[in-house]
C-alpha positions in Angstrom: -35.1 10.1 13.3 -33.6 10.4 9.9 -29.9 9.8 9.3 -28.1 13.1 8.6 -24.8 13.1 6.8 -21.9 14.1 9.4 -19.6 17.4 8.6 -15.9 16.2 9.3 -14.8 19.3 8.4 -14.8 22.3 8.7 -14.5 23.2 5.1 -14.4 20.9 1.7 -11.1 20.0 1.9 -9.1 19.7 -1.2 -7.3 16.5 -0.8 -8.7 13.2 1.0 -7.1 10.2 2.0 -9.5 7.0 2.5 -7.7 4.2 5.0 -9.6 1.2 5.4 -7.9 -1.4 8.2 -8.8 -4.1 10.1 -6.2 -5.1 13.2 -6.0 -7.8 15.3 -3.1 -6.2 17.3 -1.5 -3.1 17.4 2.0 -3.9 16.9 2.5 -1.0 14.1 0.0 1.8 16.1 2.6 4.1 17.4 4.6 4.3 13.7 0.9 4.5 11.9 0.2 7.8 14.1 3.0 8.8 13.5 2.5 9.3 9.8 -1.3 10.0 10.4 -0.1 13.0 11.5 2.5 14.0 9.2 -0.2 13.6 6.9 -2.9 15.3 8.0 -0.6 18.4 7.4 -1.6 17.5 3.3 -5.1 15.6 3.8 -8.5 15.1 5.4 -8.2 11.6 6.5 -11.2 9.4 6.6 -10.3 5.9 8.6 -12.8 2.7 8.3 -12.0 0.8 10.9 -12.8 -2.6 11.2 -10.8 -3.9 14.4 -12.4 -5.2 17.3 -14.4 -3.1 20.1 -11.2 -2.6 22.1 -8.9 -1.8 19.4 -11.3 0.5 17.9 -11.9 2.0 20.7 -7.8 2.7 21.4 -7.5 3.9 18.1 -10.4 6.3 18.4 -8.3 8.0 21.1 -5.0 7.6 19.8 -6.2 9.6 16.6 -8.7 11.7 17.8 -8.2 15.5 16.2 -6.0 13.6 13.0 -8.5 11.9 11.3 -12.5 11.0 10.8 -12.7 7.2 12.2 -16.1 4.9 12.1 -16.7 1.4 11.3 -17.6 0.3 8.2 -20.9 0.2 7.3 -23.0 -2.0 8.8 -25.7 -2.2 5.3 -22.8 -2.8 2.7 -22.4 -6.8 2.8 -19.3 -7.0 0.3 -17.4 -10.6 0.7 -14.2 -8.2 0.4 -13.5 -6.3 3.8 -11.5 -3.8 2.1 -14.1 -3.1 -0.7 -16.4 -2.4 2.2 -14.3 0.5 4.1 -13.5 1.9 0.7 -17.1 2.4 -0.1 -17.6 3.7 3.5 -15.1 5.8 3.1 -15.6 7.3 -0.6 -19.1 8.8 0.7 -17.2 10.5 3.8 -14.7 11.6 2.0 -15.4 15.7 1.3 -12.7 16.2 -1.5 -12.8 15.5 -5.3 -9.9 14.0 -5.2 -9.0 11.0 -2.9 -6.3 9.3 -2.5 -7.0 5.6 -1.3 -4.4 3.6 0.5 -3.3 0.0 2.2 -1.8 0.3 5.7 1.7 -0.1 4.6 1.3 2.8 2.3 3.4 5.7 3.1 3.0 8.9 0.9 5.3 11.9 1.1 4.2 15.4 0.2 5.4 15.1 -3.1 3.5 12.0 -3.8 0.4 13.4 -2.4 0.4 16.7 -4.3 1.2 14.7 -7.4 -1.5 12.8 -7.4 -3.5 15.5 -7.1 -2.2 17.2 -10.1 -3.1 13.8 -12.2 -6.6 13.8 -10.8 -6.6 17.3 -12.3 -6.2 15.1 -15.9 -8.0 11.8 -14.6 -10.5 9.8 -13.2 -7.6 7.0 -11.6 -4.3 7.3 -10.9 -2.4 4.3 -10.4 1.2 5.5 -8.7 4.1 2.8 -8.3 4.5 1.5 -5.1 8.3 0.0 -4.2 9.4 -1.7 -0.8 11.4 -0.3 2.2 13.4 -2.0 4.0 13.7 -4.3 1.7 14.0 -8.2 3.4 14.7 -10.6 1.3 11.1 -11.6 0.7 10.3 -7.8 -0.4 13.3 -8.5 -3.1 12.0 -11.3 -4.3 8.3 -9.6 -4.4 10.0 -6.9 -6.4 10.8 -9.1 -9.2 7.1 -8.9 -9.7 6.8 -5.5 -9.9 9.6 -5.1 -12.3 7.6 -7.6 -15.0 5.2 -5.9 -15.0 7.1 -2.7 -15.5 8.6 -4.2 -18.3 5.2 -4.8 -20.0 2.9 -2.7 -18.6 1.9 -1.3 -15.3 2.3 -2.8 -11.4 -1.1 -3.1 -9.1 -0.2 -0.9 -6.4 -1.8 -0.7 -3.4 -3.2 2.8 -3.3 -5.1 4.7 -6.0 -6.0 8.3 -6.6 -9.7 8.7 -7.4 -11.9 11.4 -8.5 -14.9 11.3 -6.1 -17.5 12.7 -8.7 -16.8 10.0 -11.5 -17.2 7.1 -8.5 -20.0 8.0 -7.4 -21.8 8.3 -10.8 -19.8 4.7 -12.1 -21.4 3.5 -8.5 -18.4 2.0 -6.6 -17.2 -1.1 -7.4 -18.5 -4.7 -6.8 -17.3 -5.5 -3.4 -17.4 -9.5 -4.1 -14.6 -10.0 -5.5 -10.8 -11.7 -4.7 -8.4 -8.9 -6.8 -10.4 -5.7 -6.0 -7.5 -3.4 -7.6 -7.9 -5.0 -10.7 -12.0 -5.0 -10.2 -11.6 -1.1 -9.6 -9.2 -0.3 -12.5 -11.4 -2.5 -15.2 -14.7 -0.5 -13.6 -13.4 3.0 -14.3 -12.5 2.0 -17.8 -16.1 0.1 -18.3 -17.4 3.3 -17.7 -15.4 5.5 -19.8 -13.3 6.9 -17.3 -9.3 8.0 -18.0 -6.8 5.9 -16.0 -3.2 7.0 -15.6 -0.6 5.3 -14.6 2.8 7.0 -14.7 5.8 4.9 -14.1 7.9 6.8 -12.2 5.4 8.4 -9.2 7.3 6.3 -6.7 5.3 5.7 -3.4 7.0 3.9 -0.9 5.0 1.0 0.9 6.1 -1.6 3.9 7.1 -4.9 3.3 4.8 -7.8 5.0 6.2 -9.9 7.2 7.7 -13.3 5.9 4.9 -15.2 7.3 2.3 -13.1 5.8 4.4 -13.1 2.7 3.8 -17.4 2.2 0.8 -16.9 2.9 -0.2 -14.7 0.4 1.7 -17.0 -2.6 -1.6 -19.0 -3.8 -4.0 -16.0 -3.3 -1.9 -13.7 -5.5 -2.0 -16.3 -7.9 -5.8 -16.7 -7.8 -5.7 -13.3 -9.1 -4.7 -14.1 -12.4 -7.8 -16.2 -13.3 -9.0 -12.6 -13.6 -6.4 -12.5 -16.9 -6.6 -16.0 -19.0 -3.4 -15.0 -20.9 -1.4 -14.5 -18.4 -2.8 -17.4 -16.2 -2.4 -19.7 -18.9 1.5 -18.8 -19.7 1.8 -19.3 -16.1 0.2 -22.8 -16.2 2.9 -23.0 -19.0 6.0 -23.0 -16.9 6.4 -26.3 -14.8 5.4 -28.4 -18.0 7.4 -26.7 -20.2 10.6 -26.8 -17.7 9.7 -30.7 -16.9 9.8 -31.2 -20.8 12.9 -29.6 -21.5 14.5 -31.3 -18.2 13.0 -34.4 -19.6 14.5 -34.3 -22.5 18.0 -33.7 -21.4 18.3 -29.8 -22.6 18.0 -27.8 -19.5 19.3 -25.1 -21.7 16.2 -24.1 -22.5 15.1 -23.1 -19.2 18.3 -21.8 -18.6 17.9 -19.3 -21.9 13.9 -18.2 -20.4 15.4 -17.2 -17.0 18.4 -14.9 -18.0 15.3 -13.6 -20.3 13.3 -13.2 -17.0 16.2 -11.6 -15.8 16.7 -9.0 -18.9 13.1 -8.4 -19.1 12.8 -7.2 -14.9 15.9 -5.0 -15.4 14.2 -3.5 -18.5 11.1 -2.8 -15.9 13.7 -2.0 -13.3 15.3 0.9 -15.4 11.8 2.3 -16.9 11.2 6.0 -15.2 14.3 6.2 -13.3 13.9 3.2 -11.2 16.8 2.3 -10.7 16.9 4.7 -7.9 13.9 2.7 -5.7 14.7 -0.9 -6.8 17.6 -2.7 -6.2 19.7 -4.4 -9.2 19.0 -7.9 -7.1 15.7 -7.9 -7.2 16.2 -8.9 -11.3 17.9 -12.1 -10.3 14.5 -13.0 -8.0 12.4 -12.7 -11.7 13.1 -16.7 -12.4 12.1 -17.5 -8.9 9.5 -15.7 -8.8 7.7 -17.0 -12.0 8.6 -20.8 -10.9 6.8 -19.7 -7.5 3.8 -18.5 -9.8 3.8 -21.2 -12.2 3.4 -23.4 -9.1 1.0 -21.5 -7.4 -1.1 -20.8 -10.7 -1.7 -24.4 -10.4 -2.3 -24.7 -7.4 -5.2 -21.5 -7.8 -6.7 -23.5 -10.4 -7.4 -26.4 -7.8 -8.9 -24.1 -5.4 -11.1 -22.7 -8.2 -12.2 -26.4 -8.4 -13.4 -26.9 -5.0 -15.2 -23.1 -4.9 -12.4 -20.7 -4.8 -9.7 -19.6 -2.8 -10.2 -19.3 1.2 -10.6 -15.5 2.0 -11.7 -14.1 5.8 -13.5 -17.1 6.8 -15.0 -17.7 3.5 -14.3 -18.8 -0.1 -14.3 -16.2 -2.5 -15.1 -17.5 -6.4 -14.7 -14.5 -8.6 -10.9 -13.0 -9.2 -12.3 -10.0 -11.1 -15.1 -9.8 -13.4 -14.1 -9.6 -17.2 -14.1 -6.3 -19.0 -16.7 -7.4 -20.7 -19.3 -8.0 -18.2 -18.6 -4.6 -16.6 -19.0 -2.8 -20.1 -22.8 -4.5 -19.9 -23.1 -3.5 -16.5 -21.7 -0.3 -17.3 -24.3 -0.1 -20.8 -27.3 -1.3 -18.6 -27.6 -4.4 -20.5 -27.3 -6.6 -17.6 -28.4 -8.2 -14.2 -25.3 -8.6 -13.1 -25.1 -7.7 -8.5 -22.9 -4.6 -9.6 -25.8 -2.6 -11.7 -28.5 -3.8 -9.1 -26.9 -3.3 -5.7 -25.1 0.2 -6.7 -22.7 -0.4 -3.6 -21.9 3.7 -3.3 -25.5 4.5 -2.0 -25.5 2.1 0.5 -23.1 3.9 2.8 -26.0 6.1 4.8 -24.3 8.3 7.3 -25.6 9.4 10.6 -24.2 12.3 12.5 -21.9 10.2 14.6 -20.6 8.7 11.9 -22.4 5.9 9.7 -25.2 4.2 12.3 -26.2 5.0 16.0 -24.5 2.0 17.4 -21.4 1.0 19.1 -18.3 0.3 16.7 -18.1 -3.2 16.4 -16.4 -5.7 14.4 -17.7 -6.0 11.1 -17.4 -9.6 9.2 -16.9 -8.1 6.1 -13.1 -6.7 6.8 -10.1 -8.6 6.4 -7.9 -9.8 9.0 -4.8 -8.1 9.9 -2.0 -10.5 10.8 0.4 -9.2 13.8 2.9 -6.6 11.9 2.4 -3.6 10.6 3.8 -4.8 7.4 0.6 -7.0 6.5 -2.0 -4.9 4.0 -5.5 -4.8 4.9 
């Protein structure tokens, strides 16, 4: 029997909202519902769920009436889970614009309708995400997100997309450690516009300690995706050891009330000083000792094969702009061109495949809070 595409919904809706997960427990399910519902009021929801049998088969229940919820597909083989539910999920998705979101992302109305309005103007919207409650660990997180504020633009964890444009660019490689980044250089390969206002604030939970350690090397892999900035990071222990060394610990003294300055430049950008705490610019020196220790520490693991990921090592950060631009031109071989992840999601009318939901290897593991991405 040929696969048939499943109808959702009733009507094209105008606004999706792509939520790929993978839980081990359902610690957070009753407060995720909760704002499954709230948001339904604004959105089609489309929920690739990677959890085990029983889980999935809870939440099918639990969310039955709120939102469209399948497995990812079985025919899509990306080393990054996430990549894999988002692909899924794109090619269920009925609306031009999509929003796509972590499970610790919580949108408002405003939020929602605002990125809606962008995608109006763009291809990707990148909105800022900022931490409540705010634990300590999420304070000293923030001083991340205020550098790079202060030069730039954060990596949130959810994205506006405009369905048409991702379809034709052909997803996005699904092999890769820092998927946001792999996303955001993809559009751009392919001539798309990216948008990234400062002050669309969209709040987001904080993970739990544990899963925050945990996380410390890994978010440093990500940066062998940027030389530059890996290689000022590599910077930072010598350059202290040196100065401390050499009996003038002023100078490391002077670069971390200039970490401070520069967060609560970042912290002030686009009114936000009304989401971030003033605090949170005393964590930017700790913060960039923790990542000029880690950096190194991501450079070993690059040495024996890459960084552990979901049972696996996972090599590749992010490709370089310039590979995708190939990719992008045809002039390559590279496994984005040939594999063209988008058309691999085939639908059937129950979903994605006539089997049982099942756990898929490809989806990343969900520590025990509600606070921990997917």
């Amino acid at each position: 029997m040929p696969l048939r595409r499943p109808t959702p919904f009733p009507r094209p809706p105008e606004l999706a909202y792509v939520l790929p997960l993978r839980w081990d427990d359902d610690a957070g399910l009753d407060e995720l519902t909760a704002y499954l519902r709230r948001l339904s009021l604004h959105a089609a929801i489309v929920v690739v769920d990677g959890s085990p049998p029983a889980l999935f088969a809870r939440h099918a229940r639990r969310w039955r009436g709120l939102a469209v919820h399948v497995p990812p597909d079985p025919g899509l083989t990306c080393a990054n889970g996430k990549v894999a539910g988002v692909l899924t999920g794109m090619r269920l998705a009925g609306a031009e614009h999509v929003v796509i979101a972590d499970d610790d992302v919580r949108y408002d109305a405003e939020g929602l309708a605002a990125v809606r309005r962008l995608l109006g103007h763009a291809d990707l919207v990148r909105p800022q995400n900022y931490f409540s409650p705010l634990p300590w660990h999420a304070r000293w997180d923030t001083a991340r997100t205020l550098l790079n504020r202060a030069v730039g633009a954060d990596y949130p964890g959810t994205f506006g997309v405009r369905r048409s444009f991702f379809e034709r660019m052909g997803g996005y490689d699904g092999d890769v450690l820092f998927e946001n980044l792999e996303l955001i250089r993809t559009v751009r390969a392919h001539g798309g516009v990216e948008l990234a206002p400062p002050g669309l604030y969209v709040r987001r939970l904080p993970p739990a300690a544990s899963r925050f350690w945990g996380q410390r090397v890994r978010q440093a892999y990500d940066d062998l995706a940027q030389p530059v900035r890996l290689a000022l990071f590599l910077s930072v222990l010598p350059v202290c050891a040196a100065a401390l060394l050499r009996r003038r610990p002023g100078l490391p003294a002077a670069g971390a009330a200039v970490a401070v300055a520069l967060a609560e430049a970042g912290r002030r950008r686009a009114g936000g000083r009304r989401m971030f705490p003033w605090e949170a610019s005393l964590f930017a020196p700790v913060w960039i000792l923790e990542r000029g220790t880690c950096s190194w520490l991501a450079v070993a693991a690059a040495l024996r094969g890459g960084v552990p990921y979901a049972g696996r090592r996972l090599k590749v950060a992010a490709h370089s702009p310039r590979w995708l631009r190939r990719q992008a031109a045809g002039g390559g071989s590279g496994a984005l061109e040939a594999r063209k992840p988008i058309a691999l999601c085939v639908p059937s009318q129950n979903g994605l495949v006539d089997e049982p939901p099942h756990r898929h290897s490809a989806t990343v593991a969900r520590p025990g809070s509600i606070g921990s991405p997917s």
